[in-house]
Phi, psi and omega in degrees: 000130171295124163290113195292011187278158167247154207286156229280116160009285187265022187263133170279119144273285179234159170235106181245028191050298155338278211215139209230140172231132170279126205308012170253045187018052190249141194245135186221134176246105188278357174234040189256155190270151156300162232273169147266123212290125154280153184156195181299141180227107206302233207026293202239017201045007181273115170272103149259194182187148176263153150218151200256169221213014188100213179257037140225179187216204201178109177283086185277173200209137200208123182299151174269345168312337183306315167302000181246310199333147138279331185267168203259149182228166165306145180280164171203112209251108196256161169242116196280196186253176142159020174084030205026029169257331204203145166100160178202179149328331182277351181290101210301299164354283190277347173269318206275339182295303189281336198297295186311320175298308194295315166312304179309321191286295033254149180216193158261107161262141172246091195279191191202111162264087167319139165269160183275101158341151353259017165260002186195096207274155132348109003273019183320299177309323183270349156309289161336273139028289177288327201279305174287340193266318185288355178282300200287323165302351185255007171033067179254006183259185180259351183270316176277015167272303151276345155225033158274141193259063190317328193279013190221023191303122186249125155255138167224160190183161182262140207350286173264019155294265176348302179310328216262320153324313178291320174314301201291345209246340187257328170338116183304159181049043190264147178305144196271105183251168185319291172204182187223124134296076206249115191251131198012070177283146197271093179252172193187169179160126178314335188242162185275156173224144198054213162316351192305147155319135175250017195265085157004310185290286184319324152336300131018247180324300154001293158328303191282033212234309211271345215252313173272028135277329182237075190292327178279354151345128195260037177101202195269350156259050188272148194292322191284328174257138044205098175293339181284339169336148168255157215069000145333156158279128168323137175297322172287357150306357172290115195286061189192131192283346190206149184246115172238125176250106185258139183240186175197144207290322197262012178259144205289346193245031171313289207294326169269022160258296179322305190286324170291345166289327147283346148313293186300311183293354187255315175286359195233034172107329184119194192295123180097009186269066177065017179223137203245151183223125174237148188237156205207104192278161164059021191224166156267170197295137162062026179322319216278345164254028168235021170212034183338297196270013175299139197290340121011306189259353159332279189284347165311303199272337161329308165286290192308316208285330206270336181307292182312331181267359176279135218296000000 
């Protein structure tokens, strides 16, 4: 006989530390902070505002130099992290990260709130994503109408940010941009590279985050998680002139950001060909935003601005 009880509230279906479902399909993210308010922000004078977009939105960011300038400054089209699972525009961490970027370049930054697995699996985030950098080229907002420098386009993002940089930038016919900025991206793949572990479970584990954001996935050697796969679109097909990869010495995909960054510098020719890899000793994965003033994340943050501001 079927049982009419329902099912238990507080019963764990899956736990991923992000973000944990309850077989009554209830969804909990336990370690996200509460959020931060867009407006002025007195630290760096950078004004943002949200705007909603369908079915996603999108946090822009405006240098206070905009009121003096003559010139158009760069755009920075950003992707937060969270395992495309977790985190939003609102993550007091990455808004105070872009308030500051933005102020330092001084540039336009566009963060892009994505929707989240697992109620909106993979590819959704990466629709959004495309949706937003082609939203933002069409300059319909007013703010990236008047002082965006379309001829100066950045995408950047954080571990599954960064991936989501690699989407946007390998996409056929995806528009050719200034450069892409990927800090400790959440890359993956069966067989190991460099120091990565060769140990089968762990490996695994490596996976699974990625098998439930994306179900439809043909696994962790899918073109989207292991750009090195074979049958990926070739790297030199990356729609951006110039490439930067930060990696960190105490993070597990340190080693699968390097090869990709020699990946990239190999198809586009060797070494020096428009791709820069800064390895960051002694830190963990996304250090630089829970530790902002460490001289580490300085300099960390120091090299993107310079990056973004180099001819």
């Amino acid at each position: 006989m079927a049982s009419n009880t329902a099912p238990d509230d507080n019963e764990v279906a899956h736990d991923y530390g992000l973000v944990r479902v309850y077989k009554s399909g209830r969804v909990e993210r336990p370690l996200v902070a509460p959020p931060a308010a867009a407006g002025l922000d007195p630290a760096t004078g950078v004004e943002s505002k949200d705007v909603q977009l369908g079915d996603y939105s999108a946090r822009l960011y405006l240098p206070t130099a905009a009121s003096t300038a003559t010139d158009k400054f760069p755009v920075i089209v950003y992707v937060h992290g969270g395992g495309f699972v977790a985190e939003s525009v609102a993550s007091p961490n990455g808004h105070r990260f872009l308030n500051s970027l933005t102020a330092a370049c001084p540039a336009l930054a566009v963060s892009v709130e994505y929707r989240l697995a697992p109620e909106h699996p993979l590819p959704a985030a990466y629709e959004d994503c495309v949706a937003a950098l082609t939203w933002v080229l069409s300059a319909a907002d007013p703010w990236v109408a008047e002082h965006g420098d379309l001829g100066r386009v950045f995408v950047a993002g954080d571990s599954a940010g960064a991936n989501a940089c690699h989407h946007l930038v390998i996409q056929p016919g995806a528009v050719r941009l200034k450069g892409a900025v990927l800090i400790h991206p959440w890359f993956w793949g069966s067989e190991a590279v460099g120091e990565e572990t060769r140990n089968p479970a762990w490996r695994a584990m490596g996976g699974r985050l990625w098998e439930f954001a994306c179900p439809g996935s043909s696994g962790v050697d899918d073109a989207r998680m292991n750009p090195m796969a074979p049958g990926a679109p070739g790297l030199e097909t990356l729609a951006c002139e110039r490439v930067m990869v930060c990696v960190a010495e105490g993070d597990f995909l340190r080693w699968r950001g390097r090869a990709y960054a020699e990946a990239v510098a190999a198809a586009r020719g060797g070494e020096g060909q428009g791709v820069e890899l800064l390895e960051t000793e002694g830190v963990g994965h996304v250090f630089h935003l829970f530790k902002p003033d460490c001289d580490k994340a300085k300099e960390m943050f120091d090299r993107i601005v310079a990056f973004v501001n180099a001819p």
